[in-house]
C-alpha positions in Angstrom: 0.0 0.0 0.0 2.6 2.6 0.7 4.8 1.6 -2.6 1.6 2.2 -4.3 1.0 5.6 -2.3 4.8 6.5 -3.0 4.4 5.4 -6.7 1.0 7.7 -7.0 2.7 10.9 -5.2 6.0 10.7 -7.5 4.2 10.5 -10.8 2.0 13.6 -10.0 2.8 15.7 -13.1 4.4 18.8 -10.1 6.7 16.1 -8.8 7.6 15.0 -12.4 8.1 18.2 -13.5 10.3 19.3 -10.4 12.5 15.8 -10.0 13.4 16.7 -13.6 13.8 20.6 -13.5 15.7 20.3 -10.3 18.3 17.2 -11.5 19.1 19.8 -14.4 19.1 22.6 -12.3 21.6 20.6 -9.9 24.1 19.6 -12.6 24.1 23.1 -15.0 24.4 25.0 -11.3 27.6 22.8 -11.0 29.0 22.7 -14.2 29.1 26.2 -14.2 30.7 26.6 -11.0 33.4 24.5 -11.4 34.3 25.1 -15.0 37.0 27.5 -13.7 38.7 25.1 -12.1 38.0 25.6 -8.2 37.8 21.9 -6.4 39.0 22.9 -3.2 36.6 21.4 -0.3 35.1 24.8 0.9 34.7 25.8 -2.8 32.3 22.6 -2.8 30.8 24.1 0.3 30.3 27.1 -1.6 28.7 25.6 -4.5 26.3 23.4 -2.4 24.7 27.2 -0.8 24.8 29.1 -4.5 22.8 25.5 -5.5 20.6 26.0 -2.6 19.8 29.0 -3.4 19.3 29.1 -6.8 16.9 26.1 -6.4 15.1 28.3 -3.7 15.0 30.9 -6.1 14.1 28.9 -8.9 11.1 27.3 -6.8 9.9 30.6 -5.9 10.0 31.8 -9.7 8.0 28.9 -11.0 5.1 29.2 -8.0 4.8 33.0 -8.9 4.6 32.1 -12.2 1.7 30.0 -11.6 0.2 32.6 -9.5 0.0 35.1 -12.0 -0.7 32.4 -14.6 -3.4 31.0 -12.4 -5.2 34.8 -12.0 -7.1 34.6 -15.6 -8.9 31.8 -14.6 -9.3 31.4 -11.5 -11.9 33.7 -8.9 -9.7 33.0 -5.8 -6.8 34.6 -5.1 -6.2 34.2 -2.0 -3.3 34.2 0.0 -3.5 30.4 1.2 -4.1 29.5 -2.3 -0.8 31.3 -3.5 1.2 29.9 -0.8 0.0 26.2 -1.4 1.2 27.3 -5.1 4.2 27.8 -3.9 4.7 24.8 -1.7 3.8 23.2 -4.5 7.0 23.2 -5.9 9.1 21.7 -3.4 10.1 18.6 -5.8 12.0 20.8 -7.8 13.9 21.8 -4.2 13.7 18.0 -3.3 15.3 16.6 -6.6 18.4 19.3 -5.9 19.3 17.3 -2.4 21.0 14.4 -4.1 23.6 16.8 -5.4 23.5 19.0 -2.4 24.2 16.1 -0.3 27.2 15.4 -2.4 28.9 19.3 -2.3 28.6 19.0 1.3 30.0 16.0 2.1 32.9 17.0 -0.1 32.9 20.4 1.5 33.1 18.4 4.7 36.0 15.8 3.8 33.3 13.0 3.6 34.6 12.3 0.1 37.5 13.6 -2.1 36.2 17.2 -3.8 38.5 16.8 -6.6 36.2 15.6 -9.4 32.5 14.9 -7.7 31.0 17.3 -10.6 31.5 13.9 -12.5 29.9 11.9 -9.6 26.5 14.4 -9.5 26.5 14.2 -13.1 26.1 10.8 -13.5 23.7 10.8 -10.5 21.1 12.9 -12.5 21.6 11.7 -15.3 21.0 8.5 -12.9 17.4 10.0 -11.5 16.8 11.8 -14.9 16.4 7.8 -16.6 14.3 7.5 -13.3 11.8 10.2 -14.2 11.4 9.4 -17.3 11.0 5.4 -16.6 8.6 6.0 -13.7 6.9 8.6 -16.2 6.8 5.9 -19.1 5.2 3.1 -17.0 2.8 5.8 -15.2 1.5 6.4 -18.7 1.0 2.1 -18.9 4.1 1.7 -21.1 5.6 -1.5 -20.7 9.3 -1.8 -19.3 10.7 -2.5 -22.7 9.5 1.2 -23.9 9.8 2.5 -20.7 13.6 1.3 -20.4 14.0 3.0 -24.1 12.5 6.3 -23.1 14.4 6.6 -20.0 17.3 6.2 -21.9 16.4 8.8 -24.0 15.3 11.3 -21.2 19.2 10.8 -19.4 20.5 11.2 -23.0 18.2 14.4 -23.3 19.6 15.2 -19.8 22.8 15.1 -20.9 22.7 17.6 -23.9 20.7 19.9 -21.6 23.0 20.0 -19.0 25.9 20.5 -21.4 24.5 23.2 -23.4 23.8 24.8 -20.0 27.5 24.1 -18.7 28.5 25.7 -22.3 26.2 28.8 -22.3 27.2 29.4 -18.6 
């Protein structure tokens, strides 16, 4: 009952949407703070509050969004509604801990800080197959398809992130 529960909650289109947003949020945020070379541990430590902060940020942005978005059809506007809007948008926050959990400990000593940018790239691209598996077989896909279009959601992650890393 509780898989089934867990299953239900993580293939909510909001949860979707933020697991995926936030795994490419996590990796560009760190590609682009380490392409200048800085791998010390309390430059991880440093790039696991700008990641925090931007995925604050970037939480915040999209539940406005929706506010706003929400206005033209909608009669109430209140301000419980627009704060459940906003908590709304914790998965995107939630899919950003992985990698957070990853600066810190190298920040910390945990783990070596030298190359983890590789490590919490292959993690979301890791969750990114994830989403788009557990997307895939929401939709009543069967593994076989499911398998292929995670595949191609990590690959799609992959050229995201990189353009990202480029642009940045």
């Amino acid at each position: 009952m509780r898989t089934r529960a867990l299953r239900r909650l993580a293939a909510q289109p909001n949860v979707l949407f933020g697991g995926v947003y936030g795994a490419v949020l996590a990796s560009s945020i760190v590609g682009a703070l380490t392409q200048y070379g800085a791998r010390a541990r309390t430059d991880r430590l440093y790039d696991a509050k700008w990641l925090l902060i931007t995925a604050i940020a970037s939480a915040l942005a999209h539940g406005y969004a929706h506010i706003i978005a929400r206005r033209g059809h909608e009669r109430d506007h209140g301000g419980r509604q627009a704060l459940w809007i906003l908590f709304e948008e914790w998965p995107l926050i939630a899919a950003t801990l992985p990698t957070l959990l990853l600066l810190y400990g190298a920040g910390l000593g945990w783990w070596g800080s030298q190359h983890i940018e590789y490590v919490v790239f292959a993690v979301n691209i890791a969750l990114l197959f994830g989403w788009g598996l557990l997307a895939a077989r929401t939709a009543g896909r069967t593994w076989g398809a499911g398998v292929r279009l995670g595949l191609g959601d990590g690959l799609l992650g992959v050229i995201v992130v990189v353009a990202n890393a480029i642009i940045k």
